[in-house]
C-alpha positions in Angstrom: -103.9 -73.1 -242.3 -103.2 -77.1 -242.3 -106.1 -79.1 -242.4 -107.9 -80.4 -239.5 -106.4 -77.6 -237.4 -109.1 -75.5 -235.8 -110.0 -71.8 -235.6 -106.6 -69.6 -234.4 -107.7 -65.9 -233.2 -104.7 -63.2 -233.1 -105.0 -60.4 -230.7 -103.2 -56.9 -231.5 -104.5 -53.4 -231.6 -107.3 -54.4 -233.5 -109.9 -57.4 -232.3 -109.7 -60.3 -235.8 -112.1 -62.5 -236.6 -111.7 -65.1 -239.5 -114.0 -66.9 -241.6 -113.1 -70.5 -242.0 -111.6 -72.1 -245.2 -110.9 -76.0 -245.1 -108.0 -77.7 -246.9 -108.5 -80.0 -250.2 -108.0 -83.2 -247.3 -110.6 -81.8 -245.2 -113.0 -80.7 -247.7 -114.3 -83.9 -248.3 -115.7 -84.2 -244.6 -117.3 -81.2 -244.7 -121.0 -81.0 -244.7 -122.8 -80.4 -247.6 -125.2 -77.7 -245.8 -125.0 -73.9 -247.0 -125.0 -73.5 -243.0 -121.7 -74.3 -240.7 -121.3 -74.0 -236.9 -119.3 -71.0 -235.3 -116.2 -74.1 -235.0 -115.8 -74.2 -238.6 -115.4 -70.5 -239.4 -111.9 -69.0 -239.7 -111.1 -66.0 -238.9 -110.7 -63.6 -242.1 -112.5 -60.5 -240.2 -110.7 -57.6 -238.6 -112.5 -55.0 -236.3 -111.1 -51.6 -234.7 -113.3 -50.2 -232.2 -113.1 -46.9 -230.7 -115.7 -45.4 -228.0 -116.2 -43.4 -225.3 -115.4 -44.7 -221.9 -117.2 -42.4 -219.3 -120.6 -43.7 -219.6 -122.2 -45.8 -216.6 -125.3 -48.0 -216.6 -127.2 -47.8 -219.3 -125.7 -44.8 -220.7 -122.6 -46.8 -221.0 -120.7 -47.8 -224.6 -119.8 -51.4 -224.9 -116.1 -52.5 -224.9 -114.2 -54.4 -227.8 -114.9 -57.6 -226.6 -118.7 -57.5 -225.9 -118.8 -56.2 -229.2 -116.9 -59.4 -230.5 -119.0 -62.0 -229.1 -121.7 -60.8 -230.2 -121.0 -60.7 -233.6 -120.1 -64.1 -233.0 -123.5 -64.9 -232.0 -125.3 -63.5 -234.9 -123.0 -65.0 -237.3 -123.8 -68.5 -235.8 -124.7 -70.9 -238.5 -124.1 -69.1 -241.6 -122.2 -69.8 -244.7 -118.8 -69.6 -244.2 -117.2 -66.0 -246.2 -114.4 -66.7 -248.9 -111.9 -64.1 -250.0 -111.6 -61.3 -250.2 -110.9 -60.1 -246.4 -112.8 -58.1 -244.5 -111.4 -54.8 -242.5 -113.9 -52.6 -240.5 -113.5 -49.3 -238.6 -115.7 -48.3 -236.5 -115.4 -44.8 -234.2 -118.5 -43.7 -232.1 -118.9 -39.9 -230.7 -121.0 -38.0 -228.9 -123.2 -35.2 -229.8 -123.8 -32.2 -228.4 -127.4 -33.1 -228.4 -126.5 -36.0 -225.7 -126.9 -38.4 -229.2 -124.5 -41.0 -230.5 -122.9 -40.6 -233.6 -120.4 -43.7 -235.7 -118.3 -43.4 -238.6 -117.9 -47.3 -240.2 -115.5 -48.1 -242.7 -115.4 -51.1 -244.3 -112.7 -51.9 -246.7 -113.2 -55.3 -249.1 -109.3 -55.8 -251.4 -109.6 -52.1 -252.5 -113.2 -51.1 -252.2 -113.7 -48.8 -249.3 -117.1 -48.2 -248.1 -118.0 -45.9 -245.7 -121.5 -45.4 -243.5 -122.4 -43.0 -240.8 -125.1 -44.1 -238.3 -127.0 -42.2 -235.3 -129.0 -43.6 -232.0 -130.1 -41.8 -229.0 -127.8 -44.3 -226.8 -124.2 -45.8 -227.4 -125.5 -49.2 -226.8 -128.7 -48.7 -229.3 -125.7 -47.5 -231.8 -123.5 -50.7 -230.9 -126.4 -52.8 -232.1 -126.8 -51.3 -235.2 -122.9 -51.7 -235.7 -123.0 -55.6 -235.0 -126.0 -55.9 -237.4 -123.9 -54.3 -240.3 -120.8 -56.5 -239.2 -122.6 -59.7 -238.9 -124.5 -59.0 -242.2 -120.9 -58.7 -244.3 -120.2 -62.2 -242.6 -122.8 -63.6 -244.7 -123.1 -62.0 -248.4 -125.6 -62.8 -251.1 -123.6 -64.9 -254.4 -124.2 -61.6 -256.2 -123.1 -59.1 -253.7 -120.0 -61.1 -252.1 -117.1 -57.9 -253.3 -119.1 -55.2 -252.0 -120.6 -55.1 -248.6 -124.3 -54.7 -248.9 -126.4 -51.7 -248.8 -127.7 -50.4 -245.7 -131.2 -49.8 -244.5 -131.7 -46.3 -243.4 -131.3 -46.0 -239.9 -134.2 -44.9 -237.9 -134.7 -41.4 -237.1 -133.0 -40.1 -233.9 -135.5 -38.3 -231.9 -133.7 -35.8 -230.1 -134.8 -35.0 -227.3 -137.0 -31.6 -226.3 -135.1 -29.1 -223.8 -136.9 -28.4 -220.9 -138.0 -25.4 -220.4 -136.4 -23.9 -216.7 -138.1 -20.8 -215.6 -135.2 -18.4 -214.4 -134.4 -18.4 -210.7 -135.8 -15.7 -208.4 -133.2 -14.9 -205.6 -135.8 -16.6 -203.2 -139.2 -17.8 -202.9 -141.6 -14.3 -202.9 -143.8 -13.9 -199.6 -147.5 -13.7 -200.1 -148.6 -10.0 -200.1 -150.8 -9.8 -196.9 -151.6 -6.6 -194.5 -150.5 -6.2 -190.8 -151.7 -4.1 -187.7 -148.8 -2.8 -185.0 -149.5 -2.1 -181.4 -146.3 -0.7 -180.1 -144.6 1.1 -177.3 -141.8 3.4 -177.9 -139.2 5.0 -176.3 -137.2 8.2 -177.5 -134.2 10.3 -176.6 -134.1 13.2 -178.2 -136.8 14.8 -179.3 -138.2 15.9 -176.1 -136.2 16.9 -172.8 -135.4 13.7 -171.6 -136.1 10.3 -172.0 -139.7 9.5 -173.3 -142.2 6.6 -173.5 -145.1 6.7 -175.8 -147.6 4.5 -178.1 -147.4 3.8 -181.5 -150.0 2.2 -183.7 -149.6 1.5 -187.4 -151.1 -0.4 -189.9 -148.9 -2.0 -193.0 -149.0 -3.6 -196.7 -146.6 -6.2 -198.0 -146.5 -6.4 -201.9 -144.5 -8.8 -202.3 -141.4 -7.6 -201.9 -141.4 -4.4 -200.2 -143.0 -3.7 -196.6 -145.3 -0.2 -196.7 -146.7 1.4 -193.2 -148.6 4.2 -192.3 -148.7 4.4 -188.5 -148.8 7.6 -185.4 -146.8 7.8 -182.4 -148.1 9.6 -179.0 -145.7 10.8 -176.4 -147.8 12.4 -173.3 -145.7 14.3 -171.0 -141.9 15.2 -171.0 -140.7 17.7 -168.4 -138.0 19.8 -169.1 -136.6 23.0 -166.7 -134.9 26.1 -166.5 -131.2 25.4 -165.4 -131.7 24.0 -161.4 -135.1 26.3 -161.1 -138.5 24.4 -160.9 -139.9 26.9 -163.8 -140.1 24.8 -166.7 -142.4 23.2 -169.5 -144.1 20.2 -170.2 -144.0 19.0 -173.6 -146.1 16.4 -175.7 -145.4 15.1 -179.4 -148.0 13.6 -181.6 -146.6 12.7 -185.4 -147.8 10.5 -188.2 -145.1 8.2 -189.9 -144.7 6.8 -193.6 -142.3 4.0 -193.6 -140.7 1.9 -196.7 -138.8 -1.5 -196.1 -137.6 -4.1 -197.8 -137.6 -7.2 -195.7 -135.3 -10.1 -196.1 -136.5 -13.7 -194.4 -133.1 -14.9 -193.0 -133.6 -18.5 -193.3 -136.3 -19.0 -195.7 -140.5 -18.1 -195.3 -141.5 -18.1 -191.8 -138.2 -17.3 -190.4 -137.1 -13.8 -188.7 -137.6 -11.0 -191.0 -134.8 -8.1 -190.8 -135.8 -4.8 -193.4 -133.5 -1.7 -193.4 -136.2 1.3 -193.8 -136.5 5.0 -194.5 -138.7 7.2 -192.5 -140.5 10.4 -192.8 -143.5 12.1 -190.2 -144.8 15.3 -189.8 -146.5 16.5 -186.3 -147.4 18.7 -183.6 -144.6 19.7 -180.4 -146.7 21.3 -177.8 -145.4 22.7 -174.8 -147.4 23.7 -171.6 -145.5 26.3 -168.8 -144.6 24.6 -165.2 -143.5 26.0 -162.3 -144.8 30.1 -163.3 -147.9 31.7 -161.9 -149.4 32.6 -165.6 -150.3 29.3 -167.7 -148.4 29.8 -171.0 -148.4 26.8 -173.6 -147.1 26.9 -177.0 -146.9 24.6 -180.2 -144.5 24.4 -183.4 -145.2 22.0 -186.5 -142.5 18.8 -186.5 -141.0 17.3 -189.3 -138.3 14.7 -189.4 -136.8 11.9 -192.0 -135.2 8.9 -190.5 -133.3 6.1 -191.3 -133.6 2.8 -190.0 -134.0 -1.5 -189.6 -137.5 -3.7 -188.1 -137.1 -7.5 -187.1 -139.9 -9.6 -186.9 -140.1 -12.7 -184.9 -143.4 -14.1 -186.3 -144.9 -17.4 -183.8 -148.7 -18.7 -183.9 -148.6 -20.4 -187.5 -147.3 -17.1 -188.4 -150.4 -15.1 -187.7 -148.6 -13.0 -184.9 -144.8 -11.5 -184.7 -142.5 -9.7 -182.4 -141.5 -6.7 -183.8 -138.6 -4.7 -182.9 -137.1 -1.5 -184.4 -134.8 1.2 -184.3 -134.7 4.7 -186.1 -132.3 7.7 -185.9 -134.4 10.7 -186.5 -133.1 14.0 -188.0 -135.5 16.7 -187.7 -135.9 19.7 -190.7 -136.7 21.9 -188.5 -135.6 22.6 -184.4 -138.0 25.3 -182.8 -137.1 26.7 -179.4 -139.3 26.8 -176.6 -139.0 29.3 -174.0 -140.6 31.0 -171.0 -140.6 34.8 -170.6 -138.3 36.3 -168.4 -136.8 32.5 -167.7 -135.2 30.8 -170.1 -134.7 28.3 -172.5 -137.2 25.4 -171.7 -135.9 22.8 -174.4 -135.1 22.6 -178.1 -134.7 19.0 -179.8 -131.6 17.1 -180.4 -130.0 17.5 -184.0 -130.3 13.3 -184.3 -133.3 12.0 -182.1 -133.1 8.0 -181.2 -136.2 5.9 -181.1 -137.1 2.3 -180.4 -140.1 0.3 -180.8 -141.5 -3.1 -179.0 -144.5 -4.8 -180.4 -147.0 -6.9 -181.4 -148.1 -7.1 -185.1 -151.1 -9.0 -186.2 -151.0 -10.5 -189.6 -153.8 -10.9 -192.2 -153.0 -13.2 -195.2 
C-alpha cells in the first residue's frame, strides 16, 4: 500500500479486515500514541462466518456484516497489529438441547489454534466470538505470534424439560349420582302395545354410568282369536344397566352411552271374558342391549333422558285359558323406550 492512501476493504467469500501499516514517508506523521483511530488501521484480518439462518427475533444469529462492524467497534482505538496475518473461522450449530455451539479457528503464518465455545442463544455466542476476534486485534509484545488464551466460557445452563402429564382422551366428568322418573313404552313383551313407569336411581364413577332402576306396566289385554275370552296381563321387573357415556361436545354437552341390560321379574296374567276367575304368573328374565341421551339444562342439575333397548328374553312362558286358547306368549326380541327426567346430585 502507497503512502497516504487510506484503508481499502476487499469483499469475497470471506468478510477481510486489515490492520493498518504506514509507509517510511508517512511514518513520520504518525502519532506517537500506542492508540490509533479505526482510519488508520489496515486491513490484515480475514473472517468466514457460518450460521444458521432460521432464527427470528431474539432467537435469531447475526449475519456477516453485523458481526463486522462490531468488531470494528471494539477494536476502536487500539494499537495497530503488525505481521503476521490473521485468518479466522468461525462455524456456529445448534444443539439438540436448543443451545448454540461454535468451532473458531484461528490461523497466525502456521500456527493453528482452535477453540470451541457454547451459549444458550446464537447472539450470546456471537458476542463471545467478537470478544476473541477483537482481542487478537490487539496482542500483548509477548504474545503477538500466538493468539491469546481464552477465559473459560461461562457454563451453559441448559435448560430443565417440563414435565407434560400424558393426555387423557378428554376432560373426566365429576362422579355424581342421579335419580330417573320415566315413562316407558314397550312392544313386545306383553300382547300389545304397553305404557308403564320406570324409576331408577344411578352412579357415575367417572367414566362409566351404573343404574339400578324397576319398571311397572299395569294392564295389557290380549284375546282368544276374535272371541272376547282373554287375559289381562301386568309386568313388574327390576333393571341393572352399565354405560359408558361420551359428552359430544365437551362437559355439559349432550351425553350419548351405548349400554347393556339385564332384569329379572314377575308376568302375571288375570282371565277376561270366562265365568271362573283364573290368573297365573311365570318368573321374567331378559338381557338387553342398548343407547341413553341426555340433554342436561338448569346449570346442569336436570337432563332429558331418552333411551332405547331391544330386549331378548331367556325364557318365553305361555299363558293360556282352559278349553280356549292361547292368551299371549312374548315376542322373541321385545322393544322398549323411555322418556324422562333425571335429577342430578354432584
Amino acid at each position: 500500500m502507497r503512502a497516504g492512501v487510506g484503508p481499502r476493504f476487499a469483499a469475497v467469500a470471506s468478510l477481510t479486515f486489515l490492520v493498518a501499516t504506514l509507509a517510511p514517508g508517512a511514518r513520520a506523521q504518525t502519532p506517537t500514541s500506542d492508540a490509533v483511530s479505526p482510519q488508520a488501521l489496515a486491513p490484515l484480518f480475514t473472517l468466514e462466518w457460518e450460521a444458521p439462518r432460521d432464527g427470528t427475533g431474539a432467537g435469531a444469529c447475526p449475519d456477516e456484516p453485523t458481526v463486522r462492524r462490531e468488531i470494528a467497534r471494539r477494536a476502536e482505538g487500539v494499537a495497530p497489529l503488525a505481521e503476521p496475518r490473521f485468518r479466522a473461522h468461525a462455524s456456529i450449530t445448534r444443539l439438540a438441547d436448543t443451545t448454540f455451539r461454535v468451532e473458531l479457528t484461528t490461523r497466525v503464518g502456521s500456527d493453528v489454534g482452535t477453540r470451541t465455545l457454547a451459549a444458550p442463544t446464537c447472539r450470546a455466542l456471537a458476542d463471545a466470538t467478537v470478544v476473541v476476534l477483537a482481542m487478537l486485534l490487539a496482542p500483548s509484545p509477548t504474545t503477538a505470534s500466538a493468539p491469546p488464551p481464552l477465559a473459560p466460557p461461562p457454563p451453559v445452563t441448559k435448560p430443565t424439560p417440563a414435565v407434560t402429564p400424558p393426555e387423557a382422551d378428554g376432560p373426566v366428568p365429576p362422579a355424581r349420582a342421579s335419580i330417573l322418573a320415566a315413562a316407558v313404552g314397550d312392544l313386545g313383551s306383553l300382547p300389545g302395545a304397553a305404557v308403564g313407569a320406570h324409576l331408577g336411581v344411578a352412579w357415575r364413577p367417572h367414566a362409566l354410568l351404573l343404574e339400578v332402576g324397576a319398571s311397572y306396566f299395569p294392564s295389557a289385554s290380549g284375546f282368544v282369536g276374535t272371541s272376547t275370552a282373554g287375559g289381562r296381563m301386568t309386568l313388574f321387573t327390576f333393571e341393572l344397566r352399565a354405560c359408558r357415556p361420551f359428552e359430544l361436545a365437551g362437559p355439559g354437552s349432550i351425553t350419548l352411552a351405548p349400554c347393556v341390560s339385564a332384569e329379572a321379574g314377575r308376568l302375571a296374567g288375570e282371565g277376561v271374558g270366562i265365568v271362573n276367575r283364573t290368573t297365573g304368573e311365570a318368573f321374567w328374565v331378559a338381557v338387553a342391549p342398548g343407547a341413553v341421551a341426555s340433554l342436561p339444562f338448569a346449570r346442569e342439575r336436570l337432563a332429558l333422558r331418552i333411551g332405547a333397548d331391544a330386549w331378548l328374553p331367556l325364557n318365553r312362558p305361555t299363558f293360556v285359558l282352559g278349553g280356549v286358547g292361547n292368551v299371549h306368549q312374548p315376542s322373541p326380541v321385545a322393544g322398549r323406550a323411555t322418556v324422562g327426567i333425571e335429577l342430578r346430585f354432584r
